[in-house]
C-alpha angles and dihedrals in degrees: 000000000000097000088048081056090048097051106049088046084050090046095051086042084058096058095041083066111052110108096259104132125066095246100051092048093094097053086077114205104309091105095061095035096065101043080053093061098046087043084052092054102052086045089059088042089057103049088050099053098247109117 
């Protein structure tokens, strides 16, 4: 239950980050990168079991 949780915070986090407002446009991609990899993570941690 908790990693379903996890996941869908980590997921929302994901697209407030994408570059999408004037003032954010100059941030690149580095915001939702990381949040992707972490996402990613926690993804791989999941199908293993161990999380």
């Amino acid at each position: 239950m908790l990693t379903s949780v996890l996941t869908i915070i980590l997921i929302l986090v994901l697209l407030g980050t994408i570059p999408a407002w004037p003032y954010s446009r100059n941030w690149g991609y580095s915001p939702s990168g990381i949040v992707a990899a972490i996402l990613a993570i926690v993804l791989v941690l999941m199908l293993l079991g161990k999380l």
